[in-house]
N, C-alpha and C positions, 0 to 999 in steps of 0.2 A: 735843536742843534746841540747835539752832546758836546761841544767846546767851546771854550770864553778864548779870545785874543786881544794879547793890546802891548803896548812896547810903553816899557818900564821908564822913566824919561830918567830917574833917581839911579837905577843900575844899568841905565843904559841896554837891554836888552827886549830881545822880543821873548814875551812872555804866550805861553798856550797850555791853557790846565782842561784837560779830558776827563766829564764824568759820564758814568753808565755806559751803555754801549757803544760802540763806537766802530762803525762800517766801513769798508774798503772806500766806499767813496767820502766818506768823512774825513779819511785820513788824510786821502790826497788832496779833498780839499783845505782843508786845514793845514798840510805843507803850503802847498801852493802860495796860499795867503800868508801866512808867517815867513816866506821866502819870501818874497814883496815884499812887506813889513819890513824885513829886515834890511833889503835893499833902501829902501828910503829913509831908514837912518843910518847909511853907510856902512854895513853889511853887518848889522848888528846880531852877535851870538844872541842863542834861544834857550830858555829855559824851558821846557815840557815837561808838566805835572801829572802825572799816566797816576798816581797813588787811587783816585777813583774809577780810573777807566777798568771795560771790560770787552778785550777785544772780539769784534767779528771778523776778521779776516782773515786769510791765507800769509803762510809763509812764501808763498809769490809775492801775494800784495805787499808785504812787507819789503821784500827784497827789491820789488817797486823804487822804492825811497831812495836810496842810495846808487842802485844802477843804472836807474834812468830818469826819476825825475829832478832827482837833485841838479843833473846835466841839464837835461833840457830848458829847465827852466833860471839855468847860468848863476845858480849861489856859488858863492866863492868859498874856495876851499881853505880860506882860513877863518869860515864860521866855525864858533865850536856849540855842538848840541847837546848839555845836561839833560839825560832823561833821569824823572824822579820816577825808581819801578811802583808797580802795582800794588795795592795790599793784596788782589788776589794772588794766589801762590801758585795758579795754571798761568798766569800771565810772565811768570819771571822766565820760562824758556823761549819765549815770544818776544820779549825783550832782549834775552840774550843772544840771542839769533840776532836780529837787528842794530844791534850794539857790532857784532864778529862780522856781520855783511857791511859796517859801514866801513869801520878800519880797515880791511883789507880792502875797501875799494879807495882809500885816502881821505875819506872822511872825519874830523875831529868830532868822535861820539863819545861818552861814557855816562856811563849808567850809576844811578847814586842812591841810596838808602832813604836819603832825606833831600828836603829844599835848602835849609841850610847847607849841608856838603855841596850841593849843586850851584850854587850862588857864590859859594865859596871859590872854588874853582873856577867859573867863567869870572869875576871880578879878579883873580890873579893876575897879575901882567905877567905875559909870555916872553 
């Protein structure tokens, strides 16, 4: 399993750090689960550490995420999702993609250089 998951109890968040490769159905599973997760600490914002990953998917399966299984699977739209980008440098338009298909579908996404910025920002009170 190319990803670790577990909710942070100290920042209060679901946490999911991705290394090596990482498949269309990895992805969805690991939403899926991290949605749950977050659900059952009352809709707790996710931090996702992509700095190792190296994606194998489609820009379909990406757009997956946000247009339908975010829906289906009923997260609430006031999770907010810290992606930490890739070190690969083919993975940051892959990101950014993903980042522009969530916000224009209502999604609370943004994409961050580091963990610290990213911790930074979902610990803010909104």
């Amino acid at each position: 399993m190319p990803y670790t998951l577990n909710y942070n109890h100290s920042l209060q968040l679901v946490e999911v750090v991705y290394t090596g490769k990482v498949t269309a159905d990895e992805l969805r599973e690991s939403t899926s689960k991290a949605i749950a997760l977050g659900k059952k600490h009352g809709d707790a914002d996710a931090l996702v550490d992509g700095t190792e990953m190296e994606l194998v998917a489609s820009s379909v399966d990406l757009l997956d995420l946000p247009a339908h299984q975010y829906e289906a699977e009923k997260m609430s739209r006031r999770v907010r999702v810290a992606f930490v980008l890739p070190k690969l440098s083919k993975e940051l338009e892959n990101s950014k993609f993903y980042e522009t298909a969530s916000v224009n579908r209502g999604w609370q996404v943004r994409l961050f250089p580091n963990r610290n910025e990213a911790i930074e920002w979902l610990t803010t009170k909104r």
